[in-house]
N, C-alpha and C positions, 0 to 999 in steps of 0.2 A: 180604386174604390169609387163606387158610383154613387151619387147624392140619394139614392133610392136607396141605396143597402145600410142607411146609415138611420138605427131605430128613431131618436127623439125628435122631434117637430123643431126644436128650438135648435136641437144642433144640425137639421138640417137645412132650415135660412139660414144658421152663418156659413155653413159651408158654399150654398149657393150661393149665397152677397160676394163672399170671397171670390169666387173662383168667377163672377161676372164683373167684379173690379177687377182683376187682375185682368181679365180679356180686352175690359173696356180700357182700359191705361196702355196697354200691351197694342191695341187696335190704332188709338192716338197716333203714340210714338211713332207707329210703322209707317203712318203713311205724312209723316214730316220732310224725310230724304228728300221724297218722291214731289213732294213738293218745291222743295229748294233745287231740286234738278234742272224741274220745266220751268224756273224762273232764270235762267241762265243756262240760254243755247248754246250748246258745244259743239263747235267745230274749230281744227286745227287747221286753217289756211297759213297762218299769219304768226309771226312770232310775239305780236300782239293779243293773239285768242291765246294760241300756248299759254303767257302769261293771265290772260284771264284765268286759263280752267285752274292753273297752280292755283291761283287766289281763292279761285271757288270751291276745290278739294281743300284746302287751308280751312278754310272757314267751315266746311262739310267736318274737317277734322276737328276744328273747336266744338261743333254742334255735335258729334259724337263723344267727346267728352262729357257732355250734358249728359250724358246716359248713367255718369256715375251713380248717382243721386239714386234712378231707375234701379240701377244693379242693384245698390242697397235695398230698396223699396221690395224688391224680388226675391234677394236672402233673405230679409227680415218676415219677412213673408213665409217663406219657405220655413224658417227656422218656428214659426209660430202654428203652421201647417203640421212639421214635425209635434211639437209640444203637444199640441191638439189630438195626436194619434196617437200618442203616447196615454194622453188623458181616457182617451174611449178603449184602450186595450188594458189599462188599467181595470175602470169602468168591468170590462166583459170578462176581465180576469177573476174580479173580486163576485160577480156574477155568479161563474160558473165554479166556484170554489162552493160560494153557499151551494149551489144545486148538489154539489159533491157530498158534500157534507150533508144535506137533506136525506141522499137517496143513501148514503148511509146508513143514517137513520131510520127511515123505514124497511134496509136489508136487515139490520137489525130486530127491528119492531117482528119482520115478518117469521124469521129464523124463530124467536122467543115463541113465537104463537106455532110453527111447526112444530117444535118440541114440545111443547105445553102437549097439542094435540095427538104425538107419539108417546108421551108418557098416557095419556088417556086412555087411547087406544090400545095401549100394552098393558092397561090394570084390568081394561073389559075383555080381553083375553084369556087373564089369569083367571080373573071370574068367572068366564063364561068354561073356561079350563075345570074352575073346581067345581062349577055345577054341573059337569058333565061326570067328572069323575064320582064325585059324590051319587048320581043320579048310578052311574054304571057298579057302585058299590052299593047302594040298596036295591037296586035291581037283583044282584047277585045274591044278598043276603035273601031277596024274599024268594028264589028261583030254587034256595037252598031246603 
């Protein structure tokens, strides 16, 4: 779903604030690693740097843990994302039930006024029926 396909004005700032927090926090995070990388050069000569880099993937592993918090922040998110689709399909559900029910309503309206209009049209028939016959019987009678 794109922020364009999404009708109210109001619901489509919080979809964008969303979805630019979630980039801007997501954009953060990513380039944290990348920093703790190039603060601690790695090369294995020595069984001294070996135990450096353990130290520094250790500690890379503790700062990946950090990310719990993240994950949650991303379900909860996510869960509130759902909630929120849920609310606008509701929204276009209850929508398109009125429409249903409208156009009902005027198939109705329209049916009544066709009938109305074929009972009409079949009484000027019968009419125009007996003044024909009527007309072809004192024709007859004055012919006689």
């Amino acid at each position: 779903m794109a922020v364009r396909d999404i009708k109210g004005e109001h619901d489509r700032w919080i979809v964008a604030g969303l979805a630019t927090f979630l980039l801007v926090i997501s954009g953060l995070f990513a380039f944290l690693p990348l920093i703790a990388l190039r603060s601690a050069y790695i090369s294995l000569k020595t069984p001294a740097d070996v135990e450096r880099v353990r130290s520094t993937l250790g500690q890379l592993g503790a700062y990946g843990d950090m990310f719990g918090a993240l994950n949650c922040l991303f379900s909860g998110s996510a869960l509130i994302g759902v909630v929120y689709a849920v609310i606008l399909q509701r929204r276009e559900l209850h929508h398109q039930q009125e429409q249903i029910e409208q156009s009902r309503c005027d198939r109705d309206t329209a049916e009544k006024a066709r009938d109305a209009e074929l009972k009409e049209a079949a009484a000027w028939q019968r009419r125009t029926a007996l003044i024909q016959a009527t007309s072809f019987l004192v024709q007859a009678q004055a012919s006689r």
